[in-house]
DRENVO-629555 format. One line per 8 residues: number of its first residue (from 1); their letters; for each residue x, y, z of N, C-alpha, C, O. Coordinates in nm, 2 decimals, padded with zeros to 4 digits, always signed. Layout:
<nodes>
NUM	A	X:Y:Z:X:Y:Z:X:Y:Z:X:Y:Z; ...;
</nodes>
This chain:
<nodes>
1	XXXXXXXX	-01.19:+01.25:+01.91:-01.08:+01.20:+01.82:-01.06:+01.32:+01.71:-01.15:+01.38:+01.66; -00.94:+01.34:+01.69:-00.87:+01.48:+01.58:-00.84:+01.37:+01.42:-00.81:+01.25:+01.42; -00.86:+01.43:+01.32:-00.79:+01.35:+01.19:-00.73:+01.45:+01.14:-00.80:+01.55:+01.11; -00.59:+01.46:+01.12:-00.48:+01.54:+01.09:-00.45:+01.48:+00.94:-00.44:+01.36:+00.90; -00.44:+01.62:+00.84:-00.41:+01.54:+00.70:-00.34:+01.64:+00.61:-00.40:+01.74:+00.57; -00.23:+01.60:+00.57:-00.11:+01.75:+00.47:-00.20:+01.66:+00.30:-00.23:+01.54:+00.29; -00.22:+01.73:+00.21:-00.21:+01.68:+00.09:-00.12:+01.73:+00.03:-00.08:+01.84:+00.04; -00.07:+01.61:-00.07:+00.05:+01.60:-00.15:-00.01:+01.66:-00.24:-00.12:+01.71:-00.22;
9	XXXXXXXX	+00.06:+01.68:-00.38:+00.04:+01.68:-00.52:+00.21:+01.66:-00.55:+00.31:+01.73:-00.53; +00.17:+01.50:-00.63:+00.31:+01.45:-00.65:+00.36:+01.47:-00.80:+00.28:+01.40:-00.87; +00.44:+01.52:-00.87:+00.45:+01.53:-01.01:+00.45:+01.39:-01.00:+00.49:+01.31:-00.92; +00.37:+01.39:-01.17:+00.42:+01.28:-01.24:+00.56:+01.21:-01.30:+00.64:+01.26:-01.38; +00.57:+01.06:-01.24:+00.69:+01.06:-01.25:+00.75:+01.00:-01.10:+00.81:+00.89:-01.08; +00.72:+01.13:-01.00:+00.84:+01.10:-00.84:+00.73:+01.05:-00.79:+00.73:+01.11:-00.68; +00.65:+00.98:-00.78:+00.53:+00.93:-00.70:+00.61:+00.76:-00.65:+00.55:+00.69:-00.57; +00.75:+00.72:-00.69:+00.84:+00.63:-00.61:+00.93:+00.66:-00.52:+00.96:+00.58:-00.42;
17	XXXXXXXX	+00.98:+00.77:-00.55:+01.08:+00.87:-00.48:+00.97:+00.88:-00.33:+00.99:+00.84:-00.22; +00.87:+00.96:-00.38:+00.82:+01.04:-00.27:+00.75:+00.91:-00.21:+00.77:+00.95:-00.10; +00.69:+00.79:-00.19:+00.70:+00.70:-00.13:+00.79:+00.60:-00.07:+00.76:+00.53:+00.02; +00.90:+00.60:-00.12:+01.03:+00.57:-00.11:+01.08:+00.68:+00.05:+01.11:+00.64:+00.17; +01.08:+00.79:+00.01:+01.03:+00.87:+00.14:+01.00:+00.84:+00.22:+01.08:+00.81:+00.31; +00.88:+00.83:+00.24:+00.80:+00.79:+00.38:+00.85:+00.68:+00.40:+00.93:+00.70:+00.49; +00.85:+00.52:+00.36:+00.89:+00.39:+00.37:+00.97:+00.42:+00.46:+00.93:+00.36:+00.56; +01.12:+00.52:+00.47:+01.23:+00.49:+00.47:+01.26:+00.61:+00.59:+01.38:+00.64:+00.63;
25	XXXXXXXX	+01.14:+00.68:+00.64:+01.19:+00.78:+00.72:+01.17:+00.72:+00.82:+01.09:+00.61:+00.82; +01.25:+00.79:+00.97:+01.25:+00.77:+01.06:+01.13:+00.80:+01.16:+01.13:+00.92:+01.19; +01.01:+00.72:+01.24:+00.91:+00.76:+01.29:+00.91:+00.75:+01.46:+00.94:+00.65:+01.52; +00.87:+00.85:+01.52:+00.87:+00.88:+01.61:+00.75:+00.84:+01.72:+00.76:+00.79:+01.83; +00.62:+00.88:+01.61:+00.48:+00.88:+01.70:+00.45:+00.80:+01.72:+00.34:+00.80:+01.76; +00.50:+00.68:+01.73:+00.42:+00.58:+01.85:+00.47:+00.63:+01.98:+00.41:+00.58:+02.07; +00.54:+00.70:+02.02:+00.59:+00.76:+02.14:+00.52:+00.86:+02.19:+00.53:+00.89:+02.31; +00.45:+00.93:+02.11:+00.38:+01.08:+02.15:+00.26:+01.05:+02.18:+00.19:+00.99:+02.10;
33	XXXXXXXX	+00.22:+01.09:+02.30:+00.11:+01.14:+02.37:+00.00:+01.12:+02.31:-00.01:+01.20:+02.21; -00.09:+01.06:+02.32:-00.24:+01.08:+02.25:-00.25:+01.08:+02.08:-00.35:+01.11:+02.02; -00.13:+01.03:+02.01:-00.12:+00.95:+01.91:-00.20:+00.79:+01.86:-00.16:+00.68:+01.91; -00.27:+00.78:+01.79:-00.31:+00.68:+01.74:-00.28:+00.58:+01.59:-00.26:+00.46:+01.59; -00.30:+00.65:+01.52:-00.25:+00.62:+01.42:-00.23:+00.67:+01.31:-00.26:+00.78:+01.32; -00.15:+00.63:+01.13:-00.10:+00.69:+01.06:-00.11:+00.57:+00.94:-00.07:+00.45:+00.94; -00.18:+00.67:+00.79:-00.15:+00.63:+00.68:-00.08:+00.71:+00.62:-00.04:+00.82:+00.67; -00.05:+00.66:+00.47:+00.02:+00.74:+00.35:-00.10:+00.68:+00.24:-00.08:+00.56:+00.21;
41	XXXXXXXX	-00.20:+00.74:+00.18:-00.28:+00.71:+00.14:-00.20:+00.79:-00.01:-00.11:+00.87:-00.02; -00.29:+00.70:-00.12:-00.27:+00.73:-00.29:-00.39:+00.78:-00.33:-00.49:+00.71:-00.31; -00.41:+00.89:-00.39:-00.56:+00.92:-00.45:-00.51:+00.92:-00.63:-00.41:+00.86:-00.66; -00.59:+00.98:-00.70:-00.62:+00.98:-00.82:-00.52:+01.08:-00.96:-00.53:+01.20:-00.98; -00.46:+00.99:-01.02:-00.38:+01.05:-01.11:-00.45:+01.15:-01.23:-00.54:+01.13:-01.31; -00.40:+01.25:-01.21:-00.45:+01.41:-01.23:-00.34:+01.42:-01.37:-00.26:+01.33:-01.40; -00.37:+01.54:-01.43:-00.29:+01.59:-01.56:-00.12:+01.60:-01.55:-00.04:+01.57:-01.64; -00.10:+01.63:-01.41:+00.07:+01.67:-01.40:+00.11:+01.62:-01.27:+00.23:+01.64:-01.23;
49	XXXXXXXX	+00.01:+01.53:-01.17:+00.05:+01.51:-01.02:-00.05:+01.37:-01.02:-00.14:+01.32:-01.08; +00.03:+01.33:-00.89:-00.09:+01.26:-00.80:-00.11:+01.26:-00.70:+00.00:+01.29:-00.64; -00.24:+01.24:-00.61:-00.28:+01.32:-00.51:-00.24:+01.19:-00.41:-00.26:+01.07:-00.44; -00.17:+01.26:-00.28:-00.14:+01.18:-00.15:-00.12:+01.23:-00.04:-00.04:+01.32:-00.02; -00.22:+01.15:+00.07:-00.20:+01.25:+00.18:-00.15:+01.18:+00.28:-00.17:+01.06:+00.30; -00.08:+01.25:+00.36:-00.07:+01.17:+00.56:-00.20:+01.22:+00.57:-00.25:+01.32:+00.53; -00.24:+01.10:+00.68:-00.37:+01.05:+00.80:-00.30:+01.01:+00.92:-00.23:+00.92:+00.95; -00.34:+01.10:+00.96:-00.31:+01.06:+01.12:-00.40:+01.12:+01.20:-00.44:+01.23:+01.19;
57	XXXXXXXX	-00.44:+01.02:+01.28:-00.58:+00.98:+01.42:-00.47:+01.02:+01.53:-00.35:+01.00:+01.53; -00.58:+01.11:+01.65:-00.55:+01.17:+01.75:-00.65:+01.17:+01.87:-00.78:+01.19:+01.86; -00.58:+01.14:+01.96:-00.68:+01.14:+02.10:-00.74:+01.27:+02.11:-00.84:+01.27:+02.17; -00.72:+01.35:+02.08:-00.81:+01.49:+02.06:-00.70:+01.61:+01.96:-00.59:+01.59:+01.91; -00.77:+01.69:+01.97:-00.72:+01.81:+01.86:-00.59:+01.85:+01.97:-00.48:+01.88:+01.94; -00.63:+01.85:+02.09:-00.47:+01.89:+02.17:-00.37:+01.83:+02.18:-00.26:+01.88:+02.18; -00.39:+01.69:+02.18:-00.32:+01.62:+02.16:-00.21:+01.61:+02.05:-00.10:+01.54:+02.04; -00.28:+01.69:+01.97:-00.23:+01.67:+01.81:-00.11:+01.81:+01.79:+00.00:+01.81:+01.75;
65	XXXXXXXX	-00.19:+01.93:+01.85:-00.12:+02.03:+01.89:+00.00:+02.08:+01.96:+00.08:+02.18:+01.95; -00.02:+01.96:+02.07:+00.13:+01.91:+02.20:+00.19:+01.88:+02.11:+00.31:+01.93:+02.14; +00.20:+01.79:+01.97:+00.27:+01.73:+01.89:+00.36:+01.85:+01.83:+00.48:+01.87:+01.86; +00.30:+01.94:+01.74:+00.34:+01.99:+01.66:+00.42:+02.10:+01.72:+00.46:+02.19:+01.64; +00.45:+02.11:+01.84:+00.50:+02.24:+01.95:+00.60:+02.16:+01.99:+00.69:+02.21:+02.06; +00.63:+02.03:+01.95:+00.73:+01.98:+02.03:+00.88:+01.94:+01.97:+00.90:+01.95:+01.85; +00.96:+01.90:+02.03:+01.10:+01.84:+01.96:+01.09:+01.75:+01.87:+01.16:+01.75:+01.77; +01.01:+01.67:+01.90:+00.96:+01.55:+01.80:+00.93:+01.58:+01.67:+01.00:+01.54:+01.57;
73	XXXXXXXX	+00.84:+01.66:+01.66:+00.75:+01.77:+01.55:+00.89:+01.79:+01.44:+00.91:+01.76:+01.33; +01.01:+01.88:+01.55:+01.06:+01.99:+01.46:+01.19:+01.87:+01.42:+01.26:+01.91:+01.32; +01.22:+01.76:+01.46:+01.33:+01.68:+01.43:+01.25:+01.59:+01.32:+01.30:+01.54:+01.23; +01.13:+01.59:+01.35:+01.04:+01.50:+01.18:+01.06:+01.61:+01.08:+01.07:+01.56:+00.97; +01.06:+01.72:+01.07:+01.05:+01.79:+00.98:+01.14:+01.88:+00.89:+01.13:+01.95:+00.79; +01.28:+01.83:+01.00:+01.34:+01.93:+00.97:+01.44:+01.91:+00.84:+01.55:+01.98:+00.84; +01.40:+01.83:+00.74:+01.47:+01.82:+00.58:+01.34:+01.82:+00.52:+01.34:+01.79:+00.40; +01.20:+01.85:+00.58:+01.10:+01.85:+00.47:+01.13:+01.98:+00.34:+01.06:+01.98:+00.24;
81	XXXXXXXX	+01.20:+02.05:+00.36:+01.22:+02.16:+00.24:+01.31:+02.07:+00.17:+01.32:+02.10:+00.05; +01.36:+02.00:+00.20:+01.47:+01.93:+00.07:+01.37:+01.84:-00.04:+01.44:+01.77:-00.12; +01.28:+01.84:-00.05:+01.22:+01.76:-00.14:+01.09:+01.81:-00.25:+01.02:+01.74:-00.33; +01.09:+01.96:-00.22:+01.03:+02.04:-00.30:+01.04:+02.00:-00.45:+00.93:+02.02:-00.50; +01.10:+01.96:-00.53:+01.13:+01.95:-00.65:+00.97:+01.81:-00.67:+00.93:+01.79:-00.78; +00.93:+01.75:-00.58:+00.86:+01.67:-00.61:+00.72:+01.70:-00.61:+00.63:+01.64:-00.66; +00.72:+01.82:-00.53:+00.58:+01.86:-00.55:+00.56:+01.93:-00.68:+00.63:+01.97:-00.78; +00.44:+01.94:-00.65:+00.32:+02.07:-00.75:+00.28:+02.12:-00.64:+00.22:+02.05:-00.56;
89	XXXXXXXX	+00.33:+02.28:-00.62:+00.26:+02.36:-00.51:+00.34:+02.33:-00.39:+00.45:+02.28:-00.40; +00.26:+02.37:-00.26:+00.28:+02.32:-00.12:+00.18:+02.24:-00.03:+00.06:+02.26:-00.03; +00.23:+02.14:+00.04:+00.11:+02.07:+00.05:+00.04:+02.13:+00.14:+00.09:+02.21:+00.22; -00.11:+02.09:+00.15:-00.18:+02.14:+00.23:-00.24:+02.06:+00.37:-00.23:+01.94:+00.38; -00.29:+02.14:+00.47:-00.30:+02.10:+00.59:-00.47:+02.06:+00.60:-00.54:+02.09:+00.50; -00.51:+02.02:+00.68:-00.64:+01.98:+00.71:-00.64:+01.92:+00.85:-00.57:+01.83:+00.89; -00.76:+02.00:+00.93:-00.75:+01.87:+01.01:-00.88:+01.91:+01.05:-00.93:+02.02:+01.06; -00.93:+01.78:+01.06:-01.08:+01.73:+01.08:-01.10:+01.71:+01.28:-01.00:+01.68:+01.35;
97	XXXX	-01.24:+01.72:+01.34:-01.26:+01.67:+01.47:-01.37:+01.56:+01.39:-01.42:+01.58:+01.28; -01.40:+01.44:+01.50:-01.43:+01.29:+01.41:-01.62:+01.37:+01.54:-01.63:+01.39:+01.66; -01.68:+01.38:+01.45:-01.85:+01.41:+01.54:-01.82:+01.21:+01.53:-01.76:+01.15:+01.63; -01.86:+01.13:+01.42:-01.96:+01.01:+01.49:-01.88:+00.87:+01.45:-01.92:+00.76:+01.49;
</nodes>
């Protein structure tokens, strides 16, 4: 199993907008290959942001890789530059292989 994870940092303030976001976007991955599952998790209100990441579980790390190479990938992503104004920074990538 792969655990795939972007962290947010949401100014204070758009943390409804940028949820309002996800709620409302269009999802694809129940359809993709070795896909399992997906949160929008909320972490902890910081000086100027708050921290939020996508989770998403994968039948393996290739699995996850077939994803991001594909049409699927580039048609989910392709207005993610329009919402820059809500970050702090750029989000970051992670991705974990699950040992136990």
């Amino acid at each position: 199993m792969y655990i795939a994870m972007n962290r947010f940092k949401v100014s204070t303030g758009k943390e409804e907008m940028f949820e309002s976001i996800w709620r409302e976007r269009e999802t694809r991955l129940s359809d993709v290959p070795g896909f399992e599952t997906f949160n929008l998790i909320k972490g902890s209100l910081e000086d100027h942001h708050t921290l939020y990441a996508s989770h998403s579980t994968w039948h393996s790390k290739e699995a996850f890789e077939s994803w991001t190479k594909s049409r699927s990938f580039k048609d989910s992503h392709r207005d993610a530059g329009k919402h820059r104004h809500l970050y702090v920074g750029h989000p970051v990538f992670e991705g974990f292989e699950v040992i136990i």
